[in-house]
RODO-2510 file (C-alpha; in nm, 4 decimals, decimal comma):
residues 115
     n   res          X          Y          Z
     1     x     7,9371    15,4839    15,1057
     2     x     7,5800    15,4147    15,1803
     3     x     7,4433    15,1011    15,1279
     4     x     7,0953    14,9385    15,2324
     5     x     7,0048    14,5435    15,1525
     6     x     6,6401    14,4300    15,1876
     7     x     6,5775    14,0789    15,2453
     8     x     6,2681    13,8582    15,3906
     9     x     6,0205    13,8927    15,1036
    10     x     5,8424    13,6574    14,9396
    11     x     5,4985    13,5161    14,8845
    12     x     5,2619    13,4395    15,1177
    13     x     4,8483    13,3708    15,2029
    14     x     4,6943    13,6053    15,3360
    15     x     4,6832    13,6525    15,7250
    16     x     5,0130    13,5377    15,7285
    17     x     5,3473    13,6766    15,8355
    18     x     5,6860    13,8164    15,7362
    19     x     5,9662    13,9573    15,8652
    20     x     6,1724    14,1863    15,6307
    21     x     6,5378    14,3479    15,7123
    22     x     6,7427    14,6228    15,5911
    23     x     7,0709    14,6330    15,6662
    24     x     7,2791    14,9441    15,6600
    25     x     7,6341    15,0340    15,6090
    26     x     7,7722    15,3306    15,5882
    27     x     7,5267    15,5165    15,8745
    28     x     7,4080    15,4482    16,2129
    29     x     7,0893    15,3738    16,2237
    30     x     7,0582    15,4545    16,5403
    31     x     7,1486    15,8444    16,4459
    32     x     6,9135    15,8438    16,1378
    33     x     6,5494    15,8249    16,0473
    34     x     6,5038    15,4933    15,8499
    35     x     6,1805    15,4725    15,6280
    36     x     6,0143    15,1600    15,5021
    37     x     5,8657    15,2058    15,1658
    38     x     5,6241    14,9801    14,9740
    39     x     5,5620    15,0313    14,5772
    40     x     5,2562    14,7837    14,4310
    41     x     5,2259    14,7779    14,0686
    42     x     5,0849    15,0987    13,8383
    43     x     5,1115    15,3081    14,1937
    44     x     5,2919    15,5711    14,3565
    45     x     5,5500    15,5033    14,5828
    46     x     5,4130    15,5371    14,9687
    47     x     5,5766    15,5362    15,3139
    48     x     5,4634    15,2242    15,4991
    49     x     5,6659    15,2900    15,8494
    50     x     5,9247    15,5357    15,9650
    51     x     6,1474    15,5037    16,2919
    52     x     6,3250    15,8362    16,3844
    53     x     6,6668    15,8551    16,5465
    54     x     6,5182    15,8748    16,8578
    55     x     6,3102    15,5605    16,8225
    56     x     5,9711    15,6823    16,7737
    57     x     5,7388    15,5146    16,4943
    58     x     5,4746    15,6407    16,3039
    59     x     5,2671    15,4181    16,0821
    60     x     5,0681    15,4756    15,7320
    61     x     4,6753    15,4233    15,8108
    62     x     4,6390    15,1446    15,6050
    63     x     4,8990    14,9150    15,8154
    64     x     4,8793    15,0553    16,2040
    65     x     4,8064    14,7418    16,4203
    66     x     4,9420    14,4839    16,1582
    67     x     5,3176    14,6189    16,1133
    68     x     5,5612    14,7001    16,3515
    69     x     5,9009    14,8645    16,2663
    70     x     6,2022    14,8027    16,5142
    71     x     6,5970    14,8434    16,4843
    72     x     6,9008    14,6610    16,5983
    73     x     7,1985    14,8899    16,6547
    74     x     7,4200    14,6498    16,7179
    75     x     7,3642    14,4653    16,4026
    76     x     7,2836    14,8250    16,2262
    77     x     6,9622    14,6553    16,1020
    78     x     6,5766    14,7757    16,0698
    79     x     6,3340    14,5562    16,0411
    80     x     5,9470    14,5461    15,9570
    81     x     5,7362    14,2853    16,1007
    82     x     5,3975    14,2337    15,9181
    83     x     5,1125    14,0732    16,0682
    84     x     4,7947    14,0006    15,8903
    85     x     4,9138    14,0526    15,5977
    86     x     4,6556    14,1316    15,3029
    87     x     4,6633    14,1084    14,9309
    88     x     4,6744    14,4493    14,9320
    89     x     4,9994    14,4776    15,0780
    90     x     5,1634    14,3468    14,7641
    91     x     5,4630    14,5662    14,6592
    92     x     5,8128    14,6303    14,6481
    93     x     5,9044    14,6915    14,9763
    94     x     6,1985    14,9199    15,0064
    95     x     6,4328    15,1022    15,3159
    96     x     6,5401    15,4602    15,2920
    97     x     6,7484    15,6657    15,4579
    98     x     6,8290    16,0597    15,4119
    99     x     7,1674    16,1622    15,4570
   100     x     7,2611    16,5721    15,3808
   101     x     7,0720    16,6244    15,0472
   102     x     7,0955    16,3056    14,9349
   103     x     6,8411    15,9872    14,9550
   104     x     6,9774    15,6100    14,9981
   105     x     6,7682    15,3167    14,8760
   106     x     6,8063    14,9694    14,8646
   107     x     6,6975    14,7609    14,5869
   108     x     6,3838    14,6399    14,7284
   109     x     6,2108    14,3283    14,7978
   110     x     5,8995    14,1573    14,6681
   111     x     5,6300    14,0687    14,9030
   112     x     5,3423    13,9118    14,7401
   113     x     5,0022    13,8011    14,9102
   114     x     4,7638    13,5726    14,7824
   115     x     4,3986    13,5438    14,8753
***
């Protein structure tokens, strides 16, 4: 079974930091493409950061230079590391992971910026 568990939300001013982590159970990360995945109120859903099986990154626009995305394989963890953080970058931030047909999430957690 498939599980992912955010954790490392919570509210900050902006320009600060936060480290979030998703860890997963019943993959190996390392073998997998893990997404991160950021949902802000009366918007769509959009990919924030994505770290392929082989370890290469790619960023949305909006966060390139600010966030980082990195995994542990021995603790079968990905985390995101955001820098700078804006008000903007309130959302649910949530971890994804694509296994056969089917799509894994975890329940999210709530980062919220204040100017």
């Amino acid at each position: 079974q498939v599980q992912l568990v955010e954790s490392g939300g919570g509210l900050v001013q902006a320009g600060g930091s936060l480290r979030l982590s998703c860890v997963v159970s019943g993959v190996t990360v390392s073998l997998y493409a893990i997404g991160w995945y950021r949902q802000a109120p009366g918007k769509q859903r959009e990919l924030v950061a994505r770290i392929s099986s082989g370890g290469s990154t790619n960023y949305a626009d909006s966060v390139k230079g600010r966030f980082a995305i990195s995994r542990d394989n021995v603790k079968n963890t990905v985390y995101l590391r955001m820098n700078s953080l804006k008000p903007e970058d309130t959302a649910i931030y949530s971890c994804n992971v694509v296994r056969g047909a089917t799509n894994y999430w975890g329940q999210g957690t709530q980062v919220t910026v204040s100017s």
